[in-house]
C-alpha positions in Angstrom: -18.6 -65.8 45.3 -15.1 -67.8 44.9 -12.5 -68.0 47.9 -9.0 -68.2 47.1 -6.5 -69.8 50.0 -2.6 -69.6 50.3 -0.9 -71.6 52.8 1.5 -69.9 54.4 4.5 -71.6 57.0 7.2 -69.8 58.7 9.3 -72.2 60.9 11.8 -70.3 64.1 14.0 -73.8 64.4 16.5 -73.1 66.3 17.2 -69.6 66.1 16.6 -66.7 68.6 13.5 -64.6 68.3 13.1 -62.1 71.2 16.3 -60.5 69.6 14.1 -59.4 66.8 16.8 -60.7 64.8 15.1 -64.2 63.2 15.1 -64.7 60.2 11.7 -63.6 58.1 12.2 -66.8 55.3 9.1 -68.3 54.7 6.9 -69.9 52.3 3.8 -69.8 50.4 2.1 -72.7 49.0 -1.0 -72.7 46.7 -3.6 -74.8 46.0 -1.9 -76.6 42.9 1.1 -77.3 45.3 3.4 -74.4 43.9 5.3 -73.6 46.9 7.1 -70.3 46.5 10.2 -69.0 48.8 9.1 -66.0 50.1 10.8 -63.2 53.0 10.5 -59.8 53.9 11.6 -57.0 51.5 15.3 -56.3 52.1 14.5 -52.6 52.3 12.6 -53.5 54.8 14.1 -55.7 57.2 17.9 -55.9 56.4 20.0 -59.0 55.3 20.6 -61.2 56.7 17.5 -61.5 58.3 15.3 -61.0 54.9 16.0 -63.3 51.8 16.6 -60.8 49.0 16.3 -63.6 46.7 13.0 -64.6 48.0 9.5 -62.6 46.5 8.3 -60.1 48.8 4.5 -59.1 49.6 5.4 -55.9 47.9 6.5 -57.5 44.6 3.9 -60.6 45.1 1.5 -57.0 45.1 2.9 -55.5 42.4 2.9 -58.8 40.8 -0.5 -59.6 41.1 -2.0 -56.2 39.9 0.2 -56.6 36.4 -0.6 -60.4 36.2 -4.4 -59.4 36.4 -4.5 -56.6 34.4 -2.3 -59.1 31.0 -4.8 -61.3 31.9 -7.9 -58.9 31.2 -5.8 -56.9 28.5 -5.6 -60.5 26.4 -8.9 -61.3 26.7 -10.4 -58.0 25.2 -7.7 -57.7 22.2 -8.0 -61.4 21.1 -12.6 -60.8 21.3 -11.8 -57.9 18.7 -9.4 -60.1 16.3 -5.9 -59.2 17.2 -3.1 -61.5 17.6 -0.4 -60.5 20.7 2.4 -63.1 20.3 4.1 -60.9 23.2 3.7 -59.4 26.2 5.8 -57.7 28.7 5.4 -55.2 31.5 7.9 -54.1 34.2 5.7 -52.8 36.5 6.9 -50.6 39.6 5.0 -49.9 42.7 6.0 -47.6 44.8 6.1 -47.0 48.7 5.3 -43.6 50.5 2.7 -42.5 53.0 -0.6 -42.5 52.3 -3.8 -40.0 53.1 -3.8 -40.9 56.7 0.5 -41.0 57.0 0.6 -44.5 57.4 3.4 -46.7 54.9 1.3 -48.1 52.2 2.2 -49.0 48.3 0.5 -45.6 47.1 1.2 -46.2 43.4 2.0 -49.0 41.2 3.6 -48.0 37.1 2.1 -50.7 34.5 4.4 -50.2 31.5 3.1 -52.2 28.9 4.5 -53.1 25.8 3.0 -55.6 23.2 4.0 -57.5 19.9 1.3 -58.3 17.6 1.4 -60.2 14.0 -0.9 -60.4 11.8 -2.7 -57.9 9.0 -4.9 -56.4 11.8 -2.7 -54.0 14.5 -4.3 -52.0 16.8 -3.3 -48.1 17.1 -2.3 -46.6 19.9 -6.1 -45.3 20.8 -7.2 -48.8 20.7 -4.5 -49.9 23.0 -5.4 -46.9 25.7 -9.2 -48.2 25.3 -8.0 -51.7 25.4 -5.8 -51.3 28.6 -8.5 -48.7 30.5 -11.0 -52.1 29.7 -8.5 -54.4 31.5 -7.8 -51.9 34.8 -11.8 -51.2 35.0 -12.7 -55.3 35.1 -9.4 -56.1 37.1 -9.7 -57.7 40.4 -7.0 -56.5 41.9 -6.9 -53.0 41.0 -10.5 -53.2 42.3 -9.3 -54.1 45.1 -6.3 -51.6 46.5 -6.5 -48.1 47.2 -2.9 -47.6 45.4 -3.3 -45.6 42.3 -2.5 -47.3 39.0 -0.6 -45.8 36.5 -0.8 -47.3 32.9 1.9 -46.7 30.7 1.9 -46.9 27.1 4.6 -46.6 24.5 
């Protein structure tokens, strides 16, 4: 078993809050003293009183899953020889009512794309095999209910 913490602080100072108009700036600050500005998603709560410029738990979400799934996806091509000297991914999650109606991220778009060198290039079948190994060991995806759509060029 392994435990993972964030810290997280939100401060009111001296604005009003039973207005419902405070602002949702905070922080989140991990265990190797990364502290990362963090708010509401503008779409949301409006601006001013989310901090488009801060990460969201939707994108921190979305984040995660793609971070995890790299991670996993590295791992398995560099055991079977290949060399990745880039990877990239804009992955997209998307909001809408899940099952039971409520507002949930119901599925997140992984859109990888990868640059290998080297004499030894994996085809496009090794690729799907190689990224359906990644999203079966990931954490993360084993752990939301959103479905996870794996896109490869």
């Amino acid at each position: 078993m392994h435990q993972y913490q964030a810290k997280i602080l939100w401060e009111r100072g001296e604005q009003a809050f039973s207005d419902n108009r405070y602002s949702r700036a905070h922080a989140w600050e991990f265990d190797g003293g990364l502290v990362v500005p963090a708010s509401s998603s503008p779409l949301s709560v409006p601006v001013p009183m989310s901090e488009e410029k801060n990460v969201d738990p939707e994108e921190a979400l979305v984040a995660a899953l793609a971070s995890c799934h790299m991670l996993f996806y590295l791992s398995f091509v560099a055991k079977r020889g290949y060399v990745v000297d880039q990877y990239r991914d804009l992955a997209v999650g998307v909001m809408d009512k899940n099952a039971g109606g409520k507002t949930a991220i119901t599925r997140i778009h992984l859109r990888p794309q990868e640059n290998y060198s080297g004499d030894k290039q994996p085809n496009l079948q090794e690729r799907e095999e190689l990224h359906h190994m990644a999203h079966e060991h990931c954490y993360i995806a084993n752990s939301i209910h959103a479905e996870v759509i794996i896109e490869i060029e």
